[in-house]
Backbone as numpy.savetxt, mean C-alpha at the origin, in Angstrom:
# Nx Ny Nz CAx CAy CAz Cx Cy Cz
-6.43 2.95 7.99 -5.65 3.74 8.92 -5.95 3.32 10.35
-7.29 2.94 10.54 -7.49 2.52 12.07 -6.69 1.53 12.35
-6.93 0.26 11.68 -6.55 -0.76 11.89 -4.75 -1.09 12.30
-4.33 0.31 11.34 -3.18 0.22 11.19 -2.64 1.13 12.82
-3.25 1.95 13.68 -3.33 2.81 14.85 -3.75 1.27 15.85
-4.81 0.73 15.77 -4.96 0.00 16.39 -4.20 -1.57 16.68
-3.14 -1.18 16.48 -2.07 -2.70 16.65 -2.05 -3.26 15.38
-2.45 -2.79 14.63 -2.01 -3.68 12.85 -0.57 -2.87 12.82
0.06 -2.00 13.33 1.20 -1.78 12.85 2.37 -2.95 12.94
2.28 -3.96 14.21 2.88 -5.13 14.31 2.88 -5.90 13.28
1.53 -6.20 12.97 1.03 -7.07 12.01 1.67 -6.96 10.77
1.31 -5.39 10.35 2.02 -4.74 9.26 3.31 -5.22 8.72
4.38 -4.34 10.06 5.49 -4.70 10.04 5.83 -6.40 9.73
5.41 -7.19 10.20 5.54 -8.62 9.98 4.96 -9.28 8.39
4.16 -8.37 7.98 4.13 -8.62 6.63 4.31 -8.06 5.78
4.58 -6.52 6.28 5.42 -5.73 5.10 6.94 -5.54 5.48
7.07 -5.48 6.36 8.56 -5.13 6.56 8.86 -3.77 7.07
8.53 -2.72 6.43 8.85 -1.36 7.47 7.24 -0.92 7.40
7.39 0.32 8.75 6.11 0.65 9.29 7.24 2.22 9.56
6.18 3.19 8.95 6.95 4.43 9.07 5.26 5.37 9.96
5.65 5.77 11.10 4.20 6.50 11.73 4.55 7.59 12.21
3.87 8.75 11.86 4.06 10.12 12.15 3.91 9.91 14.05
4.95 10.83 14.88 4.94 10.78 16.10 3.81 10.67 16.86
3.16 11.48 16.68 1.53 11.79 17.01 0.23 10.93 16.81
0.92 9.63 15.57 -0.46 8.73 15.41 -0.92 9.57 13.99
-1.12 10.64 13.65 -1.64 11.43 12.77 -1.36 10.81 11.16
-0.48 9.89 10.47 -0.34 8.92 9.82 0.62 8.00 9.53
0.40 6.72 8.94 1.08 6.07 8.98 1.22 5.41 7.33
2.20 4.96 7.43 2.79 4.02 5.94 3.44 2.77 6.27
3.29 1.82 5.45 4.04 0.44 5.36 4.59 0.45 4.24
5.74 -0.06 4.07 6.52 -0.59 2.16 6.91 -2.33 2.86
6.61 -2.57 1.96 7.41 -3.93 1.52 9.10 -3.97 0.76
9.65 -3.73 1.51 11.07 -3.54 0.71 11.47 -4.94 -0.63
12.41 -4.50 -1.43 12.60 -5.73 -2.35 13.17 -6.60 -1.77
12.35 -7.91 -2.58 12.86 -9.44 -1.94 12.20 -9.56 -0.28
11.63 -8.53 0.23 10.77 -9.34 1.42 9.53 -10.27 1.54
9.80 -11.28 1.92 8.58 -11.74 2.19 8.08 -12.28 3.49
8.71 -11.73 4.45 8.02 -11.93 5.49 7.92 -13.61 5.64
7.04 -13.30 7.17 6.96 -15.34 7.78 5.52 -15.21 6.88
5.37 -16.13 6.62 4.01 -17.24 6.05 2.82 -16.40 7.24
1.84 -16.55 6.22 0.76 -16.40 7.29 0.24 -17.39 7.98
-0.12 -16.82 9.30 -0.52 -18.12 10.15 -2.05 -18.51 9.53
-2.30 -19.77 9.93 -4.00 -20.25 9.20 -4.59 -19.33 9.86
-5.71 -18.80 8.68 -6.32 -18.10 9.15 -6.61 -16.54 9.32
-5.10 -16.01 9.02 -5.01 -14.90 9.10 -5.74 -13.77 8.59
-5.90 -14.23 6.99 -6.83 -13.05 6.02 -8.11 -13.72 6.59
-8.46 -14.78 6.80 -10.15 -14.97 7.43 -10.50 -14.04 8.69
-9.00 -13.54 9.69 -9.19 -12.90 10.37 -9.44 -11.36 10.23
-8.61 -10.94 9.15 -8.51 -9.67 8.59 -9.87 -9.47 8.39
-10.19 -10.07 7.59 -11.20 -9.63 6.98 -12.59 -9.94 7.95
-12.90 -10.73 9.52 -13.92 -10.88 10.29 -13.72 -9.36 10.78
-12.81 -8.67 10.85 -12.71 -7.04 11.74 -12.93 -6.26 10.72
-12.89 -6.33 9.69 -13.46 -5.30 8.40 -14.59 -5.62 8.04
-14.87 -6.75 7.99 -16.10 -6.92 6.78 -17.16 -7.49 8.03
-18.46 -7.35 7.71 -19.55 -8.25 9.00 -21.08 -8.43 7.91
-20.10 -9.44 6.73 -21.08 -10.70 6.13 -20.62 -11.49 5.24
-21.24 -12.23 5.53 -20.65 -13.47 4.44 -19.99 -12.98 2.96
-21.11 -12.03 2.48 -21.18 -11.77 1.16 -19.62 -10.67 1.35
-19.45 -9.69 2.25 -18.44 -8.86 2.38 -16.76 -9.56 2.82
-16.97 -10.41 3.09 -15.86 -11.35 3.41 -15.55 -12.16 2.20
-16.52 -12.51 1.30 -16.33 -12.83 -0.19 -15.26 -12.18 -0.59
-16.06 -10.82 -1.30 -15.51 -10.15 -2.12 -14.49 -9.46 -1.25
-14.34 -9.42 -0.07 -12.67 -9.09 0.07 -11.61 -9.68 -0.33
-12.02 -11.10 -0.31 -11.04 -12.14 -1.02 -10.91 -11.82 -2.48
-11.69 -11.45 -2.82 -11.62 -11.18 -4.39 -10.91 -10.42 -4.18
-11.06 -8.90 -3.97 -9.88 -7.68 -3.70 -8.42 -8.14 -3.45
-8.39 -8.94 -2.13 -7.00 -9.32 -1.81 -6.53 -9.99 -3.20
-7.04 -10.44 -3.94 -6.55 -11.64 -4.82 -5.71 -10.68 -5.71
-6.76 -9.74 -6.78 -6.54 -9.16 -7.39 -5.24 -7.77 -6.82
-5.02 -7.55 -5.93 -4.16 -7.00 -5.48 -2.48 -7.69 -5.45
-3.02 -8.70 -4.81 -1.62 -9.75 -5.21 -1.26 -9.84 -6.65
-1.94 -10.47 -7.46 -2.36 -10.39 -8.80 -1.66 -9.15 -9.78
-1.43 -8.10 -9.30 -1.17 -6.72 -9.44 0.26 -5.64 -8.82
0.32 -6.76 -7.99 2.10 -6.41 -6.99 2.68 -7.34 -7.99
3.88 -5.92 -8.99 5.01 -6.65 -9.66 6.04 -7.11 -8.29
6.47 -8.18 -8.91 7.64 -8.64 -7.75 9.32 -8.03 -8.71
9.05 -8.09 -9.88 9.85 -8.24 -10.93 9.67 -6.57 -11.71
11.09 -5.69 -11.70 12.24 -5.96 -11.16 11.87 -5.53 -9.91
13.00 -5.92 -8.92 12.61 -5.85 -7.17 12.69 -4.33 -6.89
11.88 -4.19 -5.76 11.10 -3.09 -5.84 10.50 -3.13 -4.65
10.45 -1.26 -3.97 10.07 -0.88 -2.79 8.28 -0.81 -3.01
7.46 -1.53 -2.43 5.94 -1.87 -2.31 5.35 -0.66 -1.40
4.45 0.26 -1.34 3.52 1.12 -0.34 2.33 0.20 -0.48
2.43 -0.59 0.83 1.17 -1.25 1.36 0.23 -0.72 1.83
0.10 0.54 2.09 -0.45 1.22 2.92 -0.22 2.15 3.33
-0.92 2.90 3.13 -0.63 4.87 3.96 -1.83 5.24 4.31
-2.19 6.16 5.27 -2.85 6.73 5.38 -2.91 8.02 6.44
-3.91 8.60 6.22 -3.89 10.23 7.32 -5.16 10.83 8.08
-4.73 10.90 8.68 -6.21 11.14 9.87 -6.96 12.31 8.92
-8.01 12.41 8.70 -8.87 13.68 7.95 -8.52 14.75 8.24
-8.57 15.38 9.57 -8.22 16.34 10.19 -6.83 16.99 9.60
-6.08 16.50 9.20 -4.83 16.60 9.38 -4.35 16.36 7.62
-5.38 15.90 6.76 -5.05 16.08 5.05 -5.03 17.08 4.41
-4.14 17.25 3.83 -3.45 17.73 2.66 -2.59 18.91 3.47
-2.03 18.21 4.49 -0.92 19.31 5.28 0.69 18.70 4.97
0.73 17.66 4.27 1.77 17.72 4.03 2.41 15.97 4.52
1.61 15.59 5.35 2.10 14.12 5.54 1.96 13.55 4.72
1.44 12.79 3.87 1.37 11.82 3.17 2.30 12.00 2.54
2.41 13.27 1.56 4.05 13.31 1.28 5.31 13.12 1.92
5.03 13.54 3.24 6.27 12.88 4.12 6.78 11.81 4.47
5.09 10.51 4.51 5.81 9.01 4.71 5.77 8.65 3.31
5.53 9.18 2.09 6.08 8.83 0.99 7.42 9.03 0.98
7.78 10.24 0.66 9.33 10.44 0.65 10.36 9.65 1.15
9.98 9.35 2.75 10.71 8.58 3.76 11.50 7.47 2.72
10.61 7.07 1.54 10.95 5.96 1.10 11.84 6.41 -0.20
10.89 7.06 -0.84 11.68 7.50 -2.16 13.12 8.12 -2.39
13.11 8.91 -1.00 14.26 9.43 -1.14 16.08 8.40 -1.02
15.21 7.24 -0.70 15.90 5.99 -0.22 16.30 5.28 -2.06
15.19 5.17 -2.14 14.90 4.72 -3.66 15.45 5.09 -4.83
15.72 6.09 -4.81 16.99 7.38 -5.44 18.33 7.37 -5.37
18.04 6.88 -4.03 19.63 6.68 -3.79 20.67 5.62 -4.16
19.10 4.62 -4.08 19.77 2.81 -4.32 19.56 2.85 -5.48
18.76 3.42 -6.17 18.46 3.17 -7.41 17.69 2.30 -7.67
16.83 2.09 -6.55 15.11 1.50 -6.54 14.06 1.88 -7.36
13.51 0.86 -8.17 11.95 2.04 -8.38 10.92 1.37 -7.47
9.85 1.79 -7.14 8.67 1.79 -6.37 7.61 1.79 -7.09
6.83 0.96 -6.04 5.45 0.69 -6.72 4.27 0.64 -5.44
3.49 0.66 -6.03 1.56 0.90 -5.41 0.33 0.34 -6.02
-0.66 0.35 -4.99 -1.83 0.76 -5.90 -2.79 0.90 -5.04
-3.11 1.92 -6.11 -4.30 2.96 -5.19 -5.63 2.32 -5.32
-6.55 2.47 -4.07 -7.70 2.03 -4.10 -8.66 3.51 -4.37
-8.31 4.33 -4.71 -8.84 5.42 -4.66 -8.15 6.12 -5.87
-9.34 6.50 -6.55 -8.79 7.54 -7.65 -8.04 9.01 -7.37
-8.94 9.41 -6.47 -8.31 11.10 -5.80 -7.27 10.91 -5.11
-6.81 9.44 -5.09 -5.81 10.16 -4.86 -4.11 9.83 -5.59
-4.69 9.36 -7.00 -3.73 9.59 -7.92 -3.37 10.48 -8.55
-3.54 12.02 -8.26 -2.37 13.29 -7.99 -1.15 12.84 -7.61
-2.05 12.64 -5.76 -0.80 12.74 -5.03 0.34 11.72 -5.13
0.44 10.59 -5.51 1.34 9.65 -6.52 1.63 10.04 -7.53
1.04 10.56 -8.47 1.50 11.28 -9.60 2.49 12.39 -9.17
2.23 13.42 -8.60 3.56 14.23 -7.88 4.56 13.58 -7.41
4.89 12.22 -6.94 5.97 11.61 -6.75 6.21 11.05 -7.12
6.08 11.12 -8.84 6.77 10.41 -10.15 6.29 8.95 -9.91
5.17 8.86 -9.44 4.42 7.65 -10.31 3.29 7.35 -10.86
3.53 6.14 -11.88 2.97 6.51 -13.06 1.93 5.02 -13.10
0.42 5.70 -13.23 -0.43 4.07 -13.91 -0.29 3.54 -14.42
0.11 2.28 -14.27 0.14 1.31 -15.42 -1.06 0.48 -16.16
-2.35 0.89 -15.05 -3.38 0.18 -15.91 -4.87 0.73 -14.84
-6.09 0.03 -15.12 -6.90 -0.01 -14.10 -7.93 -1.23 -14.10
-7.56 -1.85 -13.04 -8.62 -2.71 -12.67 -9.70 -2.61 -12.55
-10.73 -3.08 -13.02 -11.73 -3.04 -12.68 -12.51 -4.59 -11.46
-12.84 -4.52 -10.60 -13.42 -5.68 -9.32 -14.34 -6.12 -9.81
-14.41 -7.53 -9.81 -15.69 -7.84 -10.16 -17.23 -7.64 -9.75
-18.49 -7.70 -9.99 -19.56 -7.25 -9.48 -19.48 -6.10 -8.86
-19.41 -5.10 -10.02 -19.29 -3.39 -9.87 -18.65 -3.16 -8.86
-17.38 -3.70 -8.13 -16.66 -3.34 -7.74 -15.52 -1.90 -7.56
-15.19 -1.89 -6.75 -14.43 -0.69 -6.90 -13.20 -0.63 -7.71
-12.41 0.51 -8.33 -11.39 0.20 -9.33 -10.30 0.08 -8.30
-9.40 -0.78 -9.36 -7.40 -0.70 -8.59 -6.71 -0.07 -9.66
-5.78 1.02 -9.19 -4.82 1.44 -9.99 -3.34 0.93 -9.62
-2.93 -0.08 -10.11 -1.05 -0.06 -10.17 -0.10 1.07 -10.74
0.62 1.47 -9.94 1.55 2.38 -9.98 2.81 2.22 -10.12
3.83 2.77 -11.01 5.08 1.98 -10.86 5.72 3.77 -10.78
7.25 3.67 -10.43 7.67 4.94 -10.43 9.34 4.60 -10.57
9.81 4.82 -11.53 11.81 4.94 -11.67 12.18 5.42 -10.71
13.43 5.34 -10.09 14.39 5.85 -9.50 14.45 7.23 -10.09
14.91 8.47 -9.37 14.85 9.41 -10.12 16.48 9.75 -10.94
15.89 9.67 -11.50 17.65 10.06 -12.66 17.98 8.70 -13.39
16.82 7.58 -13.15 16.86 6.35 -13.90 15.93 5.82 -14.75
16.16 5.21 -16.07 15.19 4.94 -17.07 15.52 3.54 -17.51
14.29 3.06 -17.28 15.19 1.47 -17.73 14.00 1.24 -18.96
């Protein structure tokens, strides 16, 4: 969420495609819409990502591992609205945003007859995906006791394929 407050929303936008941010800063979401792929990353880029997150060798590793397995884990197939990212200032959870820059999308998704997809780096908070009709498809486990990934997929609503 910082990163994403602190000028990653550009970034974002340039590699996800939409950037949805509550007025106030209070949270924000990215989707990857279907068939985007954005410009190429410039050299360097995830080495950069990851020098402002991570501060060691060993933590800059295994982010690469994470990123991998995340890619690894984004169906492209059938095309499909991506949540790259959400998040909500503490202060301000379980009031109702996160459902709001979810929706932003779903309600879109419904309409086109999109389904959507995720994955959560966090267990708690596969409720709150689960309340907006999506569903695990599996769980990763990271290597060297790593943390888990959950992929999420979710139908259009009123669609079953």
């Amino acid at each position: 969420m910082e990163l994403l407050l602190r000028g990653g929303a550009e970034r974002a936008v340039r590699a996800h495609g939409e950037c949805y941010l509550i007025s106030d800063e209070r949270g924000g979401a990215v989707w990857q819409p279907p068939g985007y792929e954005g410009p190429p990353p410039a050299p360097g880029d995830r080495e950069r990502l990851a020098s402002e997150i991570c501060d060691t060798a060993e933590s800059r590793r295994r982010f690469a591992q994470f990123a991998e397995l995340m890619a690894e884990h984004h169906p492209a197939e059938p095309p499909n609205f991506y949540l790259g990212a959400i998040g909500v200032l503490p202060a301000v959870q379980r009031g109702g945003l996160g459902s709001l820059l979810i929706r932003a999308v779903l309600d879109r998704c419904d309409r086109e007859g999109i389904p959507a997809s995720l994955i959560s780096t966090r267990e708690r908070n596969l409720p709150l995906y689960e309340r907006h009709g999506f569903v695990v498809s599996a769980r990763v486990e990271l290597p060297e006791g790593g943390p888990s990934l959950w992929p999420m997929w979710r139908e259009p609503a009123g669609l079953t394929r």
